[in-house]
N, C-alpha and C positions, 0 to 999 in steps of 0.2 A: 192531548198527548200525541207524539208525531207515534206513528207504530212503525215499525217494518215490514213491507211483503218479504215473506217468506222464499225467495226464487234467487236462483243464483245459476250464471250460464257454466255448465260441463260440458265439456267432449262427452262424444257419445262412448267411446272406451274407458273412459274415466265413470260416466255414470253406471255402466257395466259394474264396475270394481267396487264400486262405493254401494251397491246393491249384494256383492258375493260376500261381502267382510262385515256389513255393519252388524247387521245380528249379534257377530262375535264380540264386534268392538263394545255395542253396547251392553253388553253381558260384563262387560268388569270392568267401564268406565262411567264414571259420575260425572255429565259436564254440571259443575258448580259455578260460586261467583267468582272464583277463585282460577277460573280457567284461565286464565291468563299464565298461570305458571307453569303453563303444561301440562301434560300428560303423556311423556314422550317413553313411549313403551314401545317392545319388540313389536314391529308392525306399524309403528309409528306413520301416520301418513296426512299431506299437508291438507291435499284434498278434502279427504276426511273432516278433518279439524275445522277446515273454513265451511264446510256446509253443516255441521255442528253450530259451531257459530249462529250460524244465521237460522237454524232452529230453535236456539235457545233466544234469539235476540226478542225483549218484550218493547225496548225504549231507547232511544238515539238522540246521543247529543250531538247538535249543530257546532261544529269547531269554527267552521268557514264556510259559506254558500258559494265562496268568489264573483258574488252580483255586483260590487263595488271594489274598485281602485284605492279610494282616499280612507275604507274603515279598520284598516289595519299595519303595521308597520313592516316592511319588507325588506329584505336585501337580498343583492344578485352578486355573482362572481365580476369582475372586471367590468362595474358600472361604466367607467371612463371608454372600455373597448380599446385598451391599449393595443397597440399593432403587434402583430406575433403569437398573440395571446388566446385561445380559446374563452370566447364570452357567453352571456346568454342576457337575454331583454326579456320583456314581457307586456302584455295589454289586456285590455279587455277580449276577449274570446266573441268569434260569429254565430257560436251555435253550442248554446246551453243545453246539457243534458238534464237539469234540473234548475226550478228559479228561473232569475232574471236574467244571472249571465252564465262566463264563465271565465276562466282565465289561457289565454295561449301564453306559451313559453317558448321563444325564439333563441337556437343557440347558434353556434358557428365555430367547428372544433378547425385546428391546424394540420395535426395530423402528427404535429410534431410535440416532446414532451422533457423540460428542463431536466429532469428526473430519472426518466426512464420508466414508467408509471401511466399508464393512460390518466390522458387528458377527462378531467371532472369541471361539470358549471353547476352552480345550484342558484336555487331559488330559495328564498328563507323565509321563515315568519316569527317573529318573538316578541313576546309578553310584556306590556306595560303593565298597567291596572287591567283587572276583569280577565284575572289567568285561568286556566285550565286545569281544571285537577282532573286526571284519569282514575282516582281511587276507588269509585264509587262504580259496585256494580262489573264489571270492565270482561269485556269478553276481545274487544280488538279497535281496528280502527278501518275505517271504508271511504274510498275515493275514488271517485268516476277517472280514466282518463281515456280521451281521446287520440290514435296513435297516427300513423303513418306508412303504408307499406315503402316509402319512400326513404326512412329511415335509416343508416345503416346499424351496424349491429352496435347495440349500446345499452347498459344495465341502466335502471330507474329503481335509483335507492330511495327510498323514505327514511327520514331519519328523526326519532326522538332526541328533544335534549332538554337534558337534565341537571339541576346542580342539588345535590347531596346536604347538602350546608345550606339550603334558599333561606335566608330570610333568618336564621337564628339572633340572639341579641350578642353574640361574639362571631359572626360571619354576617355581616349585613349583602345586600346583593350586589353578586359578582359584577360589576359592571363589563370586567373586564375579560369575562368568558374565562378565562385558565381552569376555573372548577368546575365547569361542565362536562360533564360527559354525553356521546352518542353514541345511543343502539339507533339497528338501521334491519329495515325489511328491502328486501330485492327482488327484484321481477328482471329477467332479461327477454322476456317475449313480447313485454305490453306495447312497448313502442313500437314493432313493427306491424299491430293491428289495426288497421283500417275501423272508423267507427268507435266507440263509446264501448267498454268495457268495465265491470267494474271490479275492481280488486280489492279483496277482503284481507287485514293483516292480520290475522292471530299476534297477540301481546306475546305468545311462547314460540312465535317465531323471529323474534329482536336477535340479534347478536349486539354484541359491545361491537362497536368501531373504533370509539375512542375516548380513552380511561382521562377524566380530571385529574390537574392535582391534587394532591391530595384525600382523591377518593377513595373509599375505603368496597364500596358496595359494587360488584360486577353484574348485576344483575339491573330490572328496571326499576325504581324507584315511580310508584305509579302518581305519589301526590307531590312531586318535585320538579315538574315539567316545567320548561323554559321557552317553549319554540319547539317549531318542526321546520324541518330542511325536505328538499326535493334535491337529489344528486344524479345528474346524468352524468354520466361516466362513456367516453368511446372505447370502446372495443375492438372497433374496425382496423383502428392503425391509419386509419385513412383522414387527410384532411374535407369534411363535408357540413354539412349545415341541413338544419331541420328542425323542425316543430314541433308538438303536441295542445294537447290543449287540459286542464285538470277541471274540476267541479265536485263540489260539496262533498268535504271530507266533515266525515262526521264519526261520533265514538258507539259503539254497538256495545250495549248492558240487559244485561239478566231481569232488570228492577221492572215490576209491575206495578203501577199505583194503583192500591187499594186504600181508597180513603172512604170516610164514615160518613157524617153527612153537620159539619161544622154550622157554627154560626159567626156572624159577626156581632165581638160584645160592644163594641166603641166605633166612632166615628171620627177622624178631624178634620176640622172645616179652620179655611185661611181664610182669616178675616180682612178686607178690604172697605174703605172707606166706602168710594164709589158704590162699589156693588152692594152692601149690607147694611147703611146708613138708614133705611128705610123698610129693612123687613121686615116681613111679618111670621115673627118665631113662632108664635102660637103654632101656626099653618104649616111652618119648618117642624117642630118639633111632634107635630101629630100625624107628619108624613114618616116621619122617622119610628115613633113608636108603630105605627100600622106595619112596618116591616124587624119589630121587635130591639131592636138599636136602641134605647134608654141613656145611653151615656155617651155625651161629646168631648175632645177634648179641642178645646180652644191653643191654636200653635202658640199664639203670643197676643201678649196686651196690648203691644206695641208695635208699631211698622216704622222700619225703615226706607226712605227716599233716598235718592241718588246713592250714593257712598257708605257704606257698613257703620261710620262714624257721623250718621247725621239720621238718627234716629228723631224725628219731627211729629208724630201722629198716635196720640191717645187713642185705644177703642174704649178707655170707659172716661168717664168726664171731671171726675173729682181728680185731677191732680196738681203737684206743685213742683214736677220735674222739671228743673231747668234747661233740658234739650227739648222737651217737647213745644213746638208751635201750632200744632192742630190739634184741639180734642174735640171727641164727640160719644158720643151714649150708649156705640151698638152692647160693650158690657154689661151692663145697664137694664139693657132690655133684655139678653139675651136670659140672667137669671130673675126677673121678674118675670116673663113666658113659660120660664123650669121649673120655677114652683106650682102654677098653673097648671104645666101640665107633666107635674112627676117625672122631669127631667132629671139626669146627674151631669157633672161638668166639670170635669180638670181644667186646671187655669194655667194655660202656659204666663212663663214671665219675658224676661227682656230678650227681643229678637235679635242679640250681639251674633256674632259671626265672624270667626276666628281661620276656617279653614283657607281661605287664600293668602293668608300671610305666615310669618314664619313660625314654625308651631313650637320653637326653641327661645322666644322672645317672651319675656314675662309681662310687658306690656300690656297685648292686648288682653288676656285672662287676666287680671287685675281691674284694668275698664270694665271688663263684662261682669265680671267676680262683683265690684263697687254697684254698678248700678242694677244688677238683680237683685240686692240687697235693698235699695231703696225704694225702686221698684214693688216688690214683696211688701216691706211694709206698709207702701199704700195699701194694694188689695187686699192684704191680709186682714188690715182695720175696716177695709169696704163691703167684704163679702167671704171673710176667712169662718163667721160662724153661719154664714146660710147655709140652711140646712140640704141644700142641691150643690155644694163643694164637695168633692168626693177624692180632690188630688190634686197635685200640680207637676207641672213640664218643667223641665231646662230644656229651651228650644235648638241650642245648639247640634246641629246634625254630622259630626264627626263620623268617622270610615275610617274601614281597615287598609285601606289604599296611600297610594303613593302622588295621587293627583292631584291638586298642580301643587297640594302638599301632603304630610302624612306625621303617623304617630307611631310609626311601626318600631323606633328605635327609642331609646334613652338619650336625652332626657324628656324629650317629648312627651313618651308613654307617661309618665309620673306626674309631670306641668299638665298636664290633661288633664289623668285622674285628681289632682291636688285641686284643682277648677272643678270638677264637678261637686266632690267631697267637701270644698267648701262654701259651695251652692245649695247643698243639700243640708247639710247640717245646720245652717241658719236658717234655713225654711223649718227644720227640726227643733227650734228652740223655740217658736211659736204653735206650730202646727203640727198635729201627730199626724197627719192623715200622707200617703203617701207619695212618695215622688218617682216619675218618670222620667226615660231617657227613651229616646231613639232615634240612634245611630246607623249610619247606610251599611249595609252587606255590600262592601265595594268589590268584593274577593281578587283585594288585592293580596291577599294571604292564600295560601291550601287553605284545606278546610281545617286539619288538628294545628296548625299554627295560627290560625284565624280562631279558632276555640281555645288557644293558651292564651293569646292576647288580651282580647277580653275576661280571662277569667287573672291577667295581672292587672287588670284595669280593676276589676270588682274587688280585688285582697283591699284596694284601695279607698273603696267606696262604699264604707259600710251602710251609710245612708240613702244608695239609691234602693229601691225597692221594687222597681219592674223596667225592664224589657222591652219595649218594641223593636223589635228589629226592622228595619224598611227592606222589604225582599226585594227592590230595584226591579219589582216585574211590569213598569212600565216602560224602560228604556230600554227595548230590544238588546237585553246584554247577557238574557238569562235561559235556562233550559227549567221549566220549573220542575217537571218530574223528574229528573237526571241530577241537575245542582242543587237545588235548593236543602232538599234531605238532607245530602251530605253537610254541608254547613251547618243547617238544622241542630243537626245531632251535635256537632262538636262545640256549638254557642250554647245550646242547651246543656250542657253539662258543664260547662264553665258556671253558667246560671245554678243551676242545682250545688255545685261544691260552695258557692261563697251568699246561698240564700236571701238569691234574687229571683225574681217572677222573668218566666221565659215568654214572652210574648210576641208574635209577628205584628208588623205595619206593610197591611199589603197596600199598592197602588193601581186605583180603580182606575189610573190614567193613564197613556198612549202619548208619548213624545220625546221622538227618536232623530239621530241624526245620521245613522247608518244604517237601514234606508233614511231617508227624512221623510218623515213624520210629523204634519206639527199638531200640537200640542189638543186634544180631545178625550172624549171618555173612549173606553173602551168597552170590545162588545163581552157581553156577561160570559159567554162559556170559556172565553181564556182567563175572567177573572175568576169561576166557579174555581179552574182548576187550581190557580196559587192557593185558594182557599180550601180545598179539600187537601193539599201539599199542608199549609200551616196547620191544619186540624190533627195529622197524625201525632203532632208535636205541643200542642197548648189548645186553652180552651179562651187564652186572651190575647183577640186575634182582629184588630181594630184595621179600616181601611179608609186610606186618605186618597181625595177626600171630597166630602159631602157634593161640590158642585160636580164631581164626575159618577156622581152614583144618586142624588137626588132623583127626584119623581118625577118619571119621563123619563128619562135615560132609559136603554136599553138593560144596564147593570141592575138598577130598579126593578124594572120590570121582571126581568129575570130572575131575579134572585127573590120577589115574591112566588115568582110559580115553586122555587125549588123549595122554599119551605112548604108551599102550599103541598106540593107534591108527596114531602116526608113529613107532614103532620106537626110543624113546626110554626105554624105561622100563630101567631099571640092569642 
């Protein structure tokens, strides 16, 4: 968990003040999680409130480190640099106050203004996939910047933007910005500071700058963010040019993780020809029980080669599928090993894959719909009564996201759910035993629109019957103490209203593209932590998979001390 030091620079008069008054202040104020809404009482003071803040602060979400250029999407005022026009550029920064990098921001005002209005450039940042929710926890938001005594006089707005309406199934997202609204925090000192500064914004220090259409709410809407802008604004009157430099804006919250002490009930392991054709499960599955793990589930029967539609390779050997041209035994062996050694095994089915195409085309859910059915009927006649069957998979791994497609609107949502429900339900005319799902936590939703989603998906799906959610905690995209709760909670209770099993799919892997990253296990203490995050929430709480957490691995290792440690170990 990243924590916050506690320190924040004051004027020595200032710290004078904040030493004569707080006794009093803290005699009738509660800072809560709620502080963001203020507390603007006689006496009100800003000071105050921001070193408030940052003694209540337990845990900080990383919004942006600004160590890379290419990991986020960006716009600036007058890219082109039209003539006449006050612009601003930007690059990578010489001198990171935190991390790798940072960001400079070059403007260049006129002096002059079509309007009558001082001259404003900004720099922007806004939301694809893997949005922002401020909801959770929220005390403010904190960003290094580096200034300039050479500056001249010029205000540095921060600006939230928000849209009111994001994402409903009758306002799909604004592309067009008109529903947005910005609140904006204001410093007019920072820029002319020499050196690295950091400036704290209290959430109940926003003002509205500027009202959407249509919006109804003048205040901040904390789980509807869109972006953040940075606005320099001239003040001087004067035509001049100047710099700064920003670094690692991140969100300051109240939330302390107090978690228990979890286990992992499940495993999944992707099966590969090459690599598994030849092992030896005995060995695997009695490395797996020495760290208490009893139950695998296998992603798919089947692997696809080149193209999503040339599905070629058997992992068990009896079949008569007409797309398959390699088979071979590792199924096979894999539950002849689990009877041996008092293994359990969910059988994933056909590895179809629907998410890179258009998710409004009935086509491909029909292909996949077709052959998990025939699929199914093999294994189910192969290995549906051994007694180490405990469940089956639909491997498809759909998200809440909008990359490079999505399911977030109608008809989609429904052609989805209609695909699963009728995947499930014919596994349910043979087999009672239960079926899983798990789908990526893309948050490409908020969190309670990300928790209504899924719980229109499950009104739908009365047959699926558990949960994994994939916490995405290997692709550098997540805060797991800070985000993952939030979502937690609001998919969890989707789950609970339409009774299904709430379960996480944590990942024991490490491969990222912003940093890059490539592709290895990860070390145990940042996977303990996803795992004590899924524990406050479910006791079925499975981690893919086996080659990143197998014997040797550091996860391995690790994660026998911690049960050795809590009395846990089998």
């Amino acid at each position: 968990m990243k924590h916050v030091i506690n320190s924040l620079k004051i004027h020595k008069k200032e710290r004078s003040f904040l030493l004569s008054i707080s006794a009093l202040f803290l005699a009738f104020v509660s800072c809560s999680d709620d502080i963001h809404k203020g507390y603007r009482i006689d006496g009100y003071d800003l000071i105050l409130e921001k070193q408030q803040i940052i003694n209540h602060t337990k845990a900080v979400k990383s919004i942006n480190p600004y160590d890379e250029l290419a990991c986020e999407i960006y716009d600036i005022s007058n890219p082109d640099k039209e003539a006449g026009k006050a612009y601003l550029d930007y690059e990578l920064g010489d001198d990171p106050k935190e991390g790798a990098g940072s960001f400079k921001l070059m403007y260049n005002f006129t002096g002059q203004s079509e309007d009558g209005t001082p001259e404003k450039v900004y720099f922007q940042q806004r939301w694809g996939d893997y949005r922002v929710d401020l909801s959770f926890h929220p005390l403010g938001l904190s960003i290094w910047v580096k200034g300039n005594r050479h500056n001249q006089n010029a205000t540095f707005r921060f600006i939230i933007m928000e849209d009111e309406k994001q994402f409903s199934a009758e306002a799909p997202h604004d592309y067009t910005r008109r529903r947005w609204s910005y609140f904006a925090y204001e410093d007019t000192e920072i820029l002319l500071k020499d050196g690295w500064t950091r400036l704290i914004m209290p959430y109940s220090a926003f003002k509205l700058y500027k009202k959407g259409e249509g919006t109804q709410s003048d205040t901040l809407l904390m789980n509807r963010n869109e972006g953040f802008r940075i606005e320099i604004e001239n003040t001087s009157g004067k035509a001049w040019e100047g710099e700064c430099q920003i670094d690692n804006l991140e969100q300051l919250t109240s939330y302390e993780l107090k978690g228990g002490t979890p286990k992992f009930s499940s495993i999944f392991i992707q099966l590969n020809k090459d690599a598994y054709e030849n092992e030896d499960w005995d060995q695997q599955f009695r490395d797996s029980k020495e760290v208490g793990i009893d139950t695998w589930i296998i992603q798919y029967s089947q692997q696809f080669t080149g193209n999503h539609d040339e599905t070629n390779v058997s992992f068990y050997k009896n079949t008569n599928l007409p797309w398959v041209q390699v088979k071979c035994d590792i199924i096979d062996k894999m539950f002849e090993a689990a009877e041996r050694n008092g293994m359990k095994i969910i059988l994933g089915l056909y590895p179809g894959d629907y998410s890179k195409t258009d998710p409004t085309d009935p086509t491909k859910y029909n292909i996949n719909a077709e052959r998990n059915k025939m699929l199914f009927d093999e294994v189910y006649e192969q290995f549906g009564n051994n007694p180490c069957l405990v469940g089956w998979y639909i491997t498809e791994e759909f998200h809440d996201g909008s990359y490079p497609v999505g399911w977030q609107q109608e008809p989609a949502l429904s052609m989805l759910a209609k695909y699963l429900e009728g995947v499930a339900s014919y596994i349910k005319t043979k087999s009672n035993k239960p079926v899983s799902i798990a789908p990526a936590l893309w948050r490409g939703l908020p969190a309670d629109l990300c928790g209504q989603w899924f719980g229109r998906i499950f009104k739908q799906t009365p047959n699926i019957d558990h949960l994994y959610l994939q916490d995405i905690g290997g692709r550098c995209l997540v805060d797991f103490d800070v985000d993952l709760p939030n979502w937690y909670a609001e998919v969890k209770k989707a789950c609970d209203e339409n009774g299904v099993i709430f379960g996480v799919d944590i990942e024991s892997f490490k491969s990222c593209n912003c940093p890059n990253v490539p592709y290895k296990a990860k070390d145990w203490a940042e996977l303990k932590e996803q795992l004590l995050v899924a524990g406050l929430f479910t006791e079925h709480i499975t981690n893919f998979s086996w080659v990143t957490f197998k014997k040797g691995t550091n996860n391995y290792e690790g994660y026998k001390i911690y049960l050795k440690e809590n009395n846990l170990l089998p």
